[in-house]
mmCIF file of the N, C-alpha and C atoms, coordinates in Angstrom:
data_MODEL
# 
_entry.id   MODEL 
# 
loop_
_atom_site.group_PDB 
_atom_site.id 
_atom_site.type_symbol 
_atom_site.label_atom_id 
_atom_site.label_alt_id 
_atom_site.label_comp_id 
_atom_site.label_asym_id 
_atom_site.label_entity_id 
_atom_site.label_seq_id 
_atom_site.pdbx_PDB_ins_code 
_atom_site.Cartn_x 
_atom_site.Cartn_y 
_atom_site.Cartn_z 
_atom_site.occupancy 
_atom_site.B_iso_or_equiv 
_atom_site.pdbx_formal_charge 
_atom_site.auth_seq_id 
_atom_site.auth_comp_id 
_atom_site.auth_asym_id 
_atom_site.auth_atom_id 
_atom_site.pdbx_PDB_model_num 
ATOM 1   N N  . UNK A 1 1  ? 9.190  -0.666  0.994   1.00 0.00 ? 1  UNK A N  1 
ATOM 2   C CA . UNK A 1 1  ? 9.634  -0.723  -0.377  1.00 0.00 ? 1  UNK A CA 1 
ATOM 3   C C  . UNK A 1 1  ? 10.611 0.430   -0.616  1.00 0.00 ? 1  UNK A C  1 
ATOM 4   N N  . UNK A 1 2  ? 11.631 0.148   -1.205  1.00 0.00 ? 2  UNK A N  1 
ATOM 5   C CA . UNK A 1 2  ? 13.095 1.412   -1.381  1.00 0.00 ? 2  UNK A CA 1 
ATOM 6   C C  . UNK A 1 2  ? 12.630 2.313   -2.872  1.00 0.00 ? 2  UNK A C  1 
ATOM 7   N N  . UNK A 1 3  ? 13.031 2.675   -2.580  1.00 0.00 ? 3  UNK A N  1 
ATOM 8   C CA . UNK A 1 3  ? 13.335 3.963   -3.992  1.00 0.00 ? 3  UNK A CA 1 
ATOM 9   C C  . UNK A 1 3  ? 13.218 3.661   -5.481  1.00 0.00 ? 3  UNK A C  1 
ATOM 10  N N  . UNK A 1 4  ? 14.229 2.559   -5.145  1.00 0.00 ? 4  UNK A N  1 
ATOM 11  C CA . UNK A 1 4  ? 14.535 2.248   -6.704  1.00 0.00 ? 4  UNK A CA 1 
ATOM 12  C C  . UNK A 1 4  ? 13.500 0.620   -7.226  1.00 0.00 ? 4  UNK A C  1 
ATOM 13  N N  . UNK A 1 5  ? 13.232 -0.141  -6.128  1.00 0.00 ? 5  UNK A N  1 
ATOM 14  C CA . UNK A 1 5  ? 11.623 -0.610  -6.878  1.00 0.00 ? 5  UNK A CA 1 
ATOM 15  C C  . UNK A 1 5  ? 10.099 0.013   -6.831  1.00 0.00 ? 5  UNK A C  1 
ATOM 16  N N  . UNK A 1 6  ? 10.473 1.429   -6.627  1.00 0.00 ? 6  UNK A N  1 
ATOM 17  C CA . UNK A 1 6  ? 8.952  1.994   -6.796  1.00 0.00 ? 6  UNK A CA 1 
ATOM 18  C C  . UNK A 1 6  ? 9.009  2.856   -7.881  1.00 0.00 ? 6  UNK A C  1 
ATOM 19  N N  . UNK A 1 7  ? 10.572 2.808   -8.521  1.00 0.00 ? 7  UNK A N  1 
ATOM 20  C CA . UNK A 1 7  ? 10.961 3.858   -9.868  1.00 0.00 ? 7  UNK A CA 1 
ATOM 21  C C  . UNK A 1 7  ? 10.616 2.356   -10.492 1.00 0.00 ? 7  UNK A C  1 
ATOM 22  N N  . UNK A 1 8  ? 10.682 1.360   -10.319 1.00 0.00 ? 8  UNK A N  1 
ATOM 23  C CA . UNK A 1 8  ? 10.870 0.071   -11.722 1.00 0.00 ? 8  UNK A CA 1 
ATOM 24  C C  . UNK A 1 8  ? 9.345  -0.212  -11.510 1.00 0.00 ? 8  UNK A C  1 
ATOM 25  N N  . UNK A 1 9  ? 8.659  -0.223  -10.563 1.00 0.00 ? 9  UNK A N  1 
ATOM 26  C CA . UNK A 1 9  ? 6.879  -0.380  -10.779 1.00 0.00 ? 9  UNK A CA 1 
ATOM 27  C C  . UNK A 1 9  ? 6.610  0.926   -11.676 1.00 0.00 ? 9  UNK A C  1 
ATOM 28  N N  . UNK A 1 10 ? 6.768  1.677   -11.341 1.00 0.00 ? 10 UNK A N  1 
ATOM 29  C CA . UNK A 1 10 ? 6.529  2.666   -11.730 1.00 0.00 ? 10 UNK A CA 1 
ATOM 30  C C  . UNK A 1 10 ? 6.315  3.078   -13.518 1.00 0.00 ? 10 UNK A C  1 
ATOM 31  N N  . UNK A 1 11 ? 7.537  2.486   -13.797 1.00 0.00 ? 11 UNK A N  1 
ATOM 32  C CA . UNK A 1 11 ? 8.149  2.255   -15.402 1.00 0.00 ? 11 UNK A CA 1 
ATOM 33  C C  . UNK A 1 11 ? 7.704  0.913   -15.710 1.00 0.00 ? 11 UNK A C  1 
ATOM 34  N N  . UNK A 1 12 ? 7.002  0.185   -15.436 1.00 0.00 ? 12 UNK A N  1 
ATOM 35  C CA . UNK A 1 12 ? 6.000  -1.149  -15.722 1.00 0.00 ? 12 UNK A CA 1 
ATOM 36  C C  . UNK A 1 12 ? 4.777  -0.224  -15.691 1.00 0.00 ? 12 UNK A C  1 
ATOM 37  N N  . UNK A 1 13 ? 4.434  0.190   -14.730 1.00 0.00 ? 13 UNK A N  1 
ATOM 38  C CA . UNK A 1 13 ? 3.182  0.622   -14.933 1.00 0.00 ? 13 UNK A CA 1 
ATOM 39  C C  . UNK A 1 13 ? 2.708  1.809   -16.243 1.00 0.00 ? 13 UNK A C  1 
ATOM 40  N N  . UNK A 1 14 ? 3.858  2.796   -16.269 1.00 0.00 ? 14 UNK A N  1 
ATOM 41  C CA . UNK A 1 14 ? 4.099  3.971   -17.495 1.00 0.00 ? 14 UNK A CA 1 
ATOM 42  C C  . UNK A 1 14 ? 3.985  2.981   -19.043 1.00 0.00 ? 14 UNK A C  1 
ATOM 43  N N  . UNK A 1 15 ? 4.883  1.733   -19.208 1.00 0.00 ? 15 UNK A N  1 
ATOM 44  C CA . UNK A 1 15 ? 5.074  1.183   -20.165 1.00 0.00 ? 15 UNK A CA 1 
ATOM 45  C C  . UNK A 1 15 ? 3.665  0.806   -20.438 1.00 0.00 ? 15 UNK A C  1 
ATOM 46  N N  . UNK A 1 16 ? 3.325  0.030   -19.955 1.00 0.00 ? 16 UNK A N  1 
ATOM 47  C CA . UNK A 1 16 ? 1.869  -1.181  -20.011 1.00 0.00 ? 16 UNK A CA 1 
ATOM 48  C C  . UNK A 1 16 ? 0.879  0.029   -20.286 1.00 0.00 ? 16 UNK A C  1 
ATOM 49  N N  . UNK A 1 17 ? 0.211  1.029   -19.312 1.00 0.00 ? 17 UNK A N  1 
ATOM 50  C CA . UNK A 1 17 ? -0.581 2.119   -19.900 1.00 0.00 ? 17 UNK A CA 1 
ATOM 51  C C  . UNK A 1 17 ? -0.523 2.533   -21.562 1.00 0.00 ? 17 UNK A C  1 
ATOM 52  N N  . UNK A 1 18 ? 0.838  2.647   -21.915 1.00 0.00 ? 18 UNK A N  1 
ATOM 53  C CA . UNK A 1 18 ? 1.052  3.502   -22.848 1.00 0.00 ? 18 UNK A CA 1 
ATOM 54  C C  . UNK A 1 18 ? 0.671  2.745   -24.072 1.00 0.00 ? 18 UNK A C  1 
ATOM 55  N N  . UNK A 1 19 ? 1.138  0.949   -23.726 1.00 0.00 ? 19 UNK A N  1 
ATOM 56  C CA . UNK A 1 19 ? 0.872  0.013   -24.874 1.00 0.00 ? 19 UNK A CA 1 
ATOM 57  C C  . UNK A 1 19 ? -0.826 -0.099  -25.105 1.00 0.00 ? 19 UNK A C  1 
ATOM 58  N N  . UNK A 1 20 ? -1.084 -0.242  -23.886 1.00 0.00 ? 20 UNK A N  1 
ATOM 59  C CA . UNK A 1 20 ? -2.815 -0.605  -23.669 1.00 0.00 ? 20 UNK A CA 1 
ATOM 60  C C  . UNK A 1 20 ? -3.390 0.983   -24.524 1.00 0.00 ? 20 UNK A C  1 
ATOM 61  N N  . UNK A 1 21 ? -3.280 2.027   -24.141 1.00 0.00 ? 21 UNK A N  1 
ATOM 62  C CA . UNK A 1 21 ? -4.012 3.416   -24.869 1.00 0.00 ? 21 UNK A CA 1 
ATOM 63  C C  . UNK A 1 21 ? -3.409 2.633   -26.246 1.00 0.00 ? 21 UNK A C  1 
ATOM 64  N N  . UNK A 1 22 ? -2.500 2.588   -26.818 1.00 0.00 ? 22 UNK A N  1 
ATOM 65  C CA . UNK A 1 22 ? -1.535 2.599   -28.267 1.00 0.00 ? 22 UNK A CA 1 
ATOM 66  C C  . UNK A 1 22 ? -2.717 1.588   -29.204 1.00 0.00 ? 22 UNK A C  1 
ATOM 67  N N  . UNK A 1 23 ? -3.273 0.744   -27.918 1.00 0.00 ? 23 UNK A N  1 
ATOM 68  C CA . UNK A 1 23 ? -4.055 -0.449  -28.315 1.00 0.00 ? 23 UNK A CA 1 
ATOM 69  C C  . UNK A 1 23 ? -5.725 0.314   -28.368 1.00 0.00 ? 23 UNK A C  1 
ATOM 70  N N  . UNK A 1 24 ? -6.065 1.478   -28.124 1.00 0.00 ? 24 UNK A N  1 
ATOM 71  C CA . UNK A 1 24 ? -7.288 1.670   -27.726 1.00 0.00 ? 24 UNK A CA 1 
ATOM 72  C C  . UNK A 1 24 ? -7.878 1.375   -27.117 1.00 0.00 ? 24 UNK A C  1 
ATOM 73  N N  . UNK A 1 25 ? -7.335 0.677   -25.393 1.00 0.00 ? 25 UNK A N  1 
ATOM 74  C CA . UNK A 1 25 ? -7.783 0.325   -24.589 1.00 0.00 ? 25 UNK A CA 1 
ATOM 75  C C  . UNK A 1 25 ? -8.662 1.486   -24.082 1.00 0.00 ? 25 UNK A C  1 
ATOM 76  N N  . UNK A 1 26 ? -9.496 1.824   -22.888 1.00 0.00 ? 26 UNK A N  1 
ATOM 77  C CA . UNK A 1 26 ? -9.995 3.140   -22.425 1.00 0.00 ? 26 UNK A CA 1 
ATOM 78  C C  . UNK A 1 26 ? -8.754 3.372   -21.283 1.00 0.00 ? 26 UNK A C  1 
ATOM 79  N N  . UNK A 1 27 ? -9.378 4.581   -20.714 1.00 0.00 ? 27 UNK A N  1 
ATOM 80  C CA . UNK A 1 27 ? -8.234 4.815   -19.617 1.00 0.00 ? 27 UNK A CA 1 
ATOM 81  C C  . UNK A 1 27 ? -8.125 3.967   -18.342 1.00 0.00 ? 27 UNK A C  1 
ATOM 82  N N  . UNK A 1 28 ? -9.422 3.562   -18.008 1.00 0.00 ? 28 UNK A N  1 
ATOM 83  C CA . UNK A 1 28 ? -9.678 2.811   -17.012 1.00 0.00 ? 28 UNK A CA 1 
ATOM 84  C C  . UNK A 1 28 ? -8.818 1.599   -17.275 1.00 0.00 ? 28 UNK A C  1 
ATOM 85  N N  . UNK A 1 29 ? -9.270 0.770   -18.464 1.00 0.00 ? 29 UNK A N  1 
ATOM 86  C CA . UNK A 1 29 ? -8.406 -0.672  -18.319 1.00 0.00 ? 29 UNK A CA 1 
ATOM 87  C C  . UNK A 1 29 ? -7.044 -0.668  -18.563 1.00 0.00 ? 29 UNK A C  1 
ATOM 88  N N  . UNK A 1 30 ? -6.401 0.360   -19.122 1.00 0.00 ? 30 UNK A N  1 
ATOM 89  C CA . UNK A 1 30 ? -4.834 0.524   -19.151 1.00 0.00 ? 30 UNK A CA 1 
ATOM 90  C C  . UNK A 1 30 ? -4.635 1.193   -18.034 1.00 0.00 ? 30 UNK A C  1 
ATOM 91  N N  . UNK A 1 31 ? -5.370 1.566   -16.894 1.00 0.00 ? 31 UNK A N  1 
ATOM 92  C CA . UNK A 1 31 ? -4.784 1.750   -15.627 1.00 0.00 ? 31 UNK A CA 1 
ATOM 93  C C  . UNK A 1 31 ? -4.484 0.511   -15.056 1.00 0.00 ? 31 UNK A C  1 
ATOM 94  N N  . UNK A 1 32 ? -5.877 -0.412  -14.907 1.00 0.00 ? 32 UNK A N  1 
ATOM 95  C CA . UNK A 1 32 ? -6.028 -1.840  -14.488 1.00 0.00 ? 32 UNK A CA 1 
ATOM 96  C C  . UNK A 1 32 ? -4.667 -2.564  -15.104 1.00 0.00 ? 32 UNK A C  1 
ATOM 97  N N  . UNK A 1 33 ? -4.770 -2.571  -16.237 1.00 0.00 ? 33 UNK A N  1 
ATOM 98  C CA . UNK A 1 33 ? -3.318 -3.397  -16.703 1.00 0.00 ? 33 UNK A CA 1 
ATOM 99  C C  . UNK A 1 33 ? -1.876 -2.893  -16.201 1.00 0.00 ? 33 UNK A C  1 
ATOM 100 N N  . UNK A 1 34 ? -1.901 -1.429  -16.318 1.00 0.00 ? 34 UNK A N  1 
ATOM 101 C CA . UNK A 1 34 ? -0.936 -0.958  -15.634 1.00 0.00 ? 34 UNK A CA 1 
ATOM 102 C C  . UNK A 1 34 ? -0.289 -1.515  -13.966 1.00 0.00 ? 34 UNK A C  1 
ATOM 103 N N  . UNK A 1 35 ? -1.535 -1.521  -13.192 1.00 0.00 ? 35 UNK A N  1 
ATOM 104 C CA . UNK A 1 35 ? -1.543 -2.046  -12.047 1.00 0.00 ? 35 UNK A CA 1 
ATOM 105 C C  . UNK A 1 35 ? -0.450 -3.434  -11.526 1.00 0.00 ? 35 UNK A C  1 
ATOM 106 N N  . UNK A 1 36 ? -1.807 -4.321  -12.500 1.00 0.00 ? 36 UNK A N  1 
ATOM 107 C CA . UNK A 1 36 ? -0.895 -5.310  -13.001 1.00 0.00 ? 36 UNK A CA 1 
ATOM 108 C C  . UNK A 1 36 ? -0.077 -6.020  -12.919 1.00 0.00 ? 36 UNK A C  1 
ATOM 109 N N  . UNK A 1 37 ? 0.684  -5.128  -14.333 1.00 0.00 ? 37 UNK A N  1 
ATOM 110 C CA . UNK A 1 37 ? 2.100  -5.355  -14.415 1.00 0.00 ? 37 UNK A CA 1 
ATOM 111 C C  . UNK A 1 37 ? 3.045  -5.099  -13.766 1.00 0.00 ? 37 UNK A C  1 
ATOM 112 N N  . UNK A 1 38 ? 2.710  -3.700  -12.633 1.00 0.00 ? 38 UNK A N  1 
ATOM 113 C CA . UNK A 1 38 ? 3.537  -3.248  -11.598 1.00 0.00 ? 38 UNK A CA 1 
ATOM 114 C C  . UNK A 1 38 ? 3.625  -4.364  -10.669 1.00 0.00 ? 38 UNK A C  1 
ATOM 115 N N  . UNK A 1 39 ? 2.411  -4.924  -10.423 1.00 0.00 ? 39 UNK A N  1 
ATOM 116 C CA . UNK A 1 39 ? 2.255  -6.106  -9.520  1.00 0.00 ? 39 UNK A CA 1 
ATOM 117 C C  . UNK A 1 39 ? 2.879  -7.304  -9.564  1.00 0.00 ? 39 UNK A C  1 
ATOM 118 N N  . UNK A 1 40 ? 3.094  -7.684  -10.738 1.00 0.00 ? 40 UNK A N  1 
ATOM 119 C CA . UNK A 1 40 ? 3.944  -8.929  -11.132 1.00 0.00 ? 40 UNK A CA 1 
ATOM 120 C C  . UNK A 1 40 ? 5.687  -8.532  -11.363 1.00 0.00 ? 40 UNK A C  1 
ATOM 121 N N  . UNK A 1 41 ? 5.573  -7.577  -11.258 1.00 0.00 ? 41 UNK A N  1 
ATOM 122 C CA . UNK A 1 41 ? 6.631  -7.018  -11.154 1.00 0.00 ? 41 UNK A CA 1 
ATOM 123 C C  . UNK A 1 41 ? 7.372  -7.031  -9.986  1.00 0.00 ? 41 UNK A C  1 
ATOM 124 N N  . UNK A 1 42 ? 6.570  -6.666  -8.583  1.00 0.00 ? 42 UNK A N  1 
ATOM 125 C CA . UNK A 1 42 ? 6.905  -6.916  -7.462  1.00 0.00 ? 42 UNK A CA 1 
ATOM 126 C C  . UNK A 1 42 ? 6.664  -8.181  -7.054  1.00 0.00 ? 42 UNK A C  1 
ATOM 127 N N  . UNK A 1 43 ? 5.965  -8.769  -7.299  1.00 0.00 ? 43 UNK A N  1 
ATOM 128 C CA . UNK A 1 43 ? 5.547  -10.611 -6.764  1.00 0.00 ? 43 UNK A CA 1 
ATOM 129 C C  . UNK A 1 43 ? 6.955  -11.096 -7.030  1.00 0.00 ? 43 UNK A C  1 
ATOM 130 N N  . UNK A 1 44 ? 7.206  -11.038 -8.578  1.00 0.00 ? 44 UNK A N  1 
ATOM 131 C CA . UNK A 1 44 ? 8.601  -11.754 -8.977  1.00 0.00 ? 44 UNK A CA 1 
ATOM 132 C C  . UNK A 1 44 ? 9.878  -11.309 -8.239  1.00 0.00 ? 44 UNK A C  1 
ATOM 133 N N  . UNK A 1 45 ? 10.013 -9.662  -8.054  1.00 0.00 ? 45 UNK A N  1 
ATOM 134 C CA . UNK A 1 45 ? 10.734 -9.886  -7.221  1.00 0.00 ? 45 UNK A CA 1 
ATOM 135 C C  . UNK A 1 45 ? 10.834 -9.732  -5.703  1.00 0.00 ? 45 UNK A C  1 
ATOM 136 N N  . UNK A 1 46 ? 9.322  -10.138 -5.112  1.00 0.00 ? 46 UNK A N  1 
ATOM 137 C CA . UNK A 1 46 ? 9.654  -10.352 -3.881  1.00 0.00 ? 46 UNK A CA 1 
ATOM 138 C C  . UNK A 1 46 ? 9.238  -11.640 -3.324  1.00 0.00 ? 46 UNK A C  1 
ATOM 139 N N  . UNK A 1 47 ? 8.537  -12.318 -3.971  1.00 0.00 ? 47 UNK A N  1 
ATOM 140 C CA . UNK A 1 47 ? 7.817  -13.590 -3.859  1.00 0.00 ? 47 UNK A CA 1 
ATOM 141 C C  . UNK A 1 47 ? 6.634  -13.274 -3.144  1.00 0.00 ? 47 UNK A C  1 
ATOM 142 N N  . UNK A 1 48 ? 5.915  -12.111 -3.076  1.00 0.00 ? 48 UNK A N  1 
ATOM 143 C CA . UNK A 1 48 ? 4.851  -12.196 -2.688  1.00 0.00 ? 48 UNK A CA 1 
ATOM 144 C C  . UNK A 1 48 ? 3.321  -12.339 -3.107  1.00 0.00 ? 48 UNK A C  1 
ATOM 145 N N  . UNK A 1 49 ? 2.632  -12.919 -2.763  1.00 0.00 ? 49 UNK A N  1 
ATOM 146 C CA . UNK A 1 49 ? 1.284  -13.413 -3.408  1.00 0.00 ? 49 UNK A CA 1 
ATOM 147 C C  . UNK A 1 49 ? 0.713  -12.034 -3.907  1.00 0.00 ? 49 UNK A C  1 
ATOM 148 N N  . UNK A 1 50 ? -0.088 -12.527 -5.438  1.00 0.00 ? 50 UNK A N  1 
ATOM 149 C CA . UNK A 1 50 ? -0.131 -11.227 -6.486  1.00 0.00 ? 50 UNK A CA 1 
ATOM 150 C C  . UNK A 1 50 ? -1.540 -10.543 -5.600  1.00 0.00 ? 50 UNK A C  1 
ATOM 151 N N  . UNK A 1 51 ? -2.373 -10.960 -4.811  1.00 0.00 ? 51 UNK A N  1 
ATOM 152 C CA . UNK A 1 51 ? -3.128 -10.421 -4.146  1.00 0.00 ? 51 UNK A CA 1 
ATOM 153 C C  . UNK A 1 51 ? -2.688 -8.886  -3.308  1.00 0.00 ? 51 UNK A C  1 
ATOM 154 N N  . UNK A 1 52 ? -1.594 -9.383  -2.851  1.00 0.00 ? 52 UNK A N  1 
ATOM 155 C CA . UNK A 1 52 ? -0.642 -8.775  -1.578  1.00 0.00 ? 52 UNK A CA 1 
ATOM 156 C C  . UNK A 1 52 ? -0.295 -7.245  -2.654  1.00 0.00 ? 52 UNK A C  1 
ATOM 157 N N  . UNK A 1 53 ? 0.369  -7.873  -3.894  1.00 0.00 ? 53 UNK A N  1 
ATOM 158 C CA . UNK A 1 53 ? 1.520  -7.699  -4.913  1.00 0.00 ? 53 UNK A CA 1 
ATOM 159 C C  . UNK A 1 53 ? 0.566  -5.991  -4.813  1.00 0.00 ? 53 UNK A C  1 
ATOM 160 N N  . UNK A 1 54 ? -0.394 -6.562  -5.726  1.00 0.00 ? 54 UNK A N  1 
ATOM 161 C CA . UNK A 1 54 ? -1.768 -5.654  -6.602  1.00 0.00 ? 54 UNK A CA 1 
ATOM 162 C C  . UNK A 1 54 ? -1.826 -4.595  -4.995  1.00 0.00 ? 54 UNK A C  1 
ATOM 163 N N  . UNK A 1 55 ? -2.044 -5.031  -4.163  1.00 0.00 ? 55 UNK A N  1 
ATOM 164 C CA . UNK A 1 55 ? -2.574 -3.887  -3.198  1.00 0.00 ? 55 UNK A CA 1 
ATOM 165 C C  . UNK A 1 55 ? -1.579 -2.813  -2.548  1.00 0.00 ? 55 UNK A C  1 
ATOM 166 N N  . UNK A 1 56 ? -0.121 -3.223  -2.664  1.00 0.00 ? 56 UNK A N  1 
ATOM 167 C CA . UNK A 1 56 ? 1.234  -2.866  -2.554  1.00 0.00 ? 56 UNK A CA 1 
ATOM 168 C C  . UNK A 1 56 ? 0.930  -1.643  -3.845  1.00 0.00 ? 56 UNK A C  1 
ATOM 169 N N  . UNK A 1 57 ? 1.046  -2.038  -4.847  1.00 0.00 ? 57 UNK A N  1 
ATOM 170 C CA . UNK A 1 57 ? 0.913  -1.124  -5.949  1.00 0.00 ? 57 UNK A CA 1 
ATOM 171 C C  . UNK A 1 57 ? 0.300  0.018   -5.666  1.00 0.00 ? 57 UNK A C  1 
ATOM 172 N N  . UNK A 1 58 ? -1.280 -0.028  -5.800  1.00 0.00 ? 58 UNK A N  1 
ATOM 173 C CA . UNK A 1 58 ? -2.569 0.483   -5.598  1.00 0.00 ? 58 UNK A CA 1 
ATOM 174 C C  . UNK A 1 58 ? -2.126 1.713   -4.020  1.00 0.00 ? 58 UNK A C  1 
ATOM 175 N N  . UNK A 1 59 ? -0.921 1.269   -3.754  1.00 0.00 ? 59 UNK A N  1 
ATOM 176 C CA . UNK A 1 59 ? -1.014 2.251   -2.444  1.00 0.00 ? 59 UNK A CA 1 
ATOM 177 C C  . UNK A 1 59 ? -0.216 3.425   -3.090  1.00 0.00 ? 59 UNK A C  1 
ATOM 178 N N  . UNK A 1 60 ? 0.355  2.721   -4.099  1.00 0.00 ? 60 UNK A N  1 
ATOM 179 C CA . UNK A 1 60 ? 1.634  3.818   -4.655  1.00 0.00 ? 60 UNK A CA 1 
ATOM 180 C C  . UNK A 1 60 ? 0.931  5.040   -5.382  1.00 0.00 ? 60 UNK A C  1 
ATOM 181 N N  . UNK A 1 61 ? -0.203 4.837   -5.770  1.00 0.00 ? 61 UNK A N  1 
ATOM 182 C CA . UNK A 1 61 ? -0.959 5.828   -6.452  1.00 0.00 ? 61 UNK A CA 1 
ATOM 183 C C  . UNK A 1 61 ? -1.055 6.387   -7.446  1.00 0.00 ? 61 UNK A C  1 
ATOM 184 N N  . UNK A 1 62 ? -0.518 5.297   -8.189  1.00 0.00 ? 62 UNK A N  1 
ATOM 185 C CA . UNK A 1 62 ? 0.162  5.790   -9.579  1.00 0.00 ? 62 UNK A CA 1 
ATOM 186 C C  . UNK A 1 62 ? -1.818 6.308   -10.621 1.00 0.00 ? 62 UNK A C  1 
ATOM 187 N N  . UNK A 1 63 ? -0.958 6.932   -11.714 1.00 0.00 ? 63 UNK A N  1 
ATOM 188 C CA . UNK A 1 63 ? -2.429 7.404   -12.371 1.00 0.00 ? 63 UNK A CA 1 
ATOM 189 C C  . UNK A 1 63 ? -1.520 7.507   -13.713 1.00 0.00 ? 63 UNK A C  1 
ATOM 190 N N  . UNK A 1 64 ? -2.796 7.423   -14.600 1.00 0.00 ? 64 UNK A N  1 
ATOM 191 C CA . UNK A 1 64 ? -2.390 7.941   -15.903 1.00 0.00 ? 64 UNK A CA 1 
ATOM 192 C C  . UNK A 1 64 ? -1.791 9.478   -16.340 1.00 0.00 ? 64 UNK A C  1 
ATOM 193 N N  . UNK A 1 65 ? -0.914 9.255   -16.612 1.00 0.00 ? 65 UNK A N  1 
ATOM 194 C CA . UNK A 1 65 ? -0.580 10.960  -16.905 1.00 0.00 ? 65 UNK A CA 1 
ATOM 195 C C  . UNK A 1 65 ? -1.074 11.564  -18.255 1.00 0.00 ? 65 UNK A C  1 
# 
């Protein structure tokens, strides 16, 4: 994965957190959603199955800041 789609998961994942807390989600499930959205993010643009997508993410290590 290059540079500049782990800055655009990245900013899916920052966005979606921020809406989910905004929502009173806890931290845990606006991580989960965060995940996510990073994930569908990469599926769409790589065509890969969201199973694959989600665990691609999850390596990146992203966390709530």
């Amino acid at each position: 994965m290059d540079a500049t789609t782990r800055k655009l998961i990245a900013e899916a994942y920052d966005e979606t957190i921020s809406e989910a807390l905004a929502q009173g989600r806890s931290g845990e499930i606006a991580h989960r959603e965060g995940i996510v959205a990073g994930a569908m993010f990469l599926s769409s643009m790589t065509g890969i199955e969201d199973a694959a997508a989600i665990a691609e993410v999850e390596k990146l290590g992203l966390t709530i800041q």
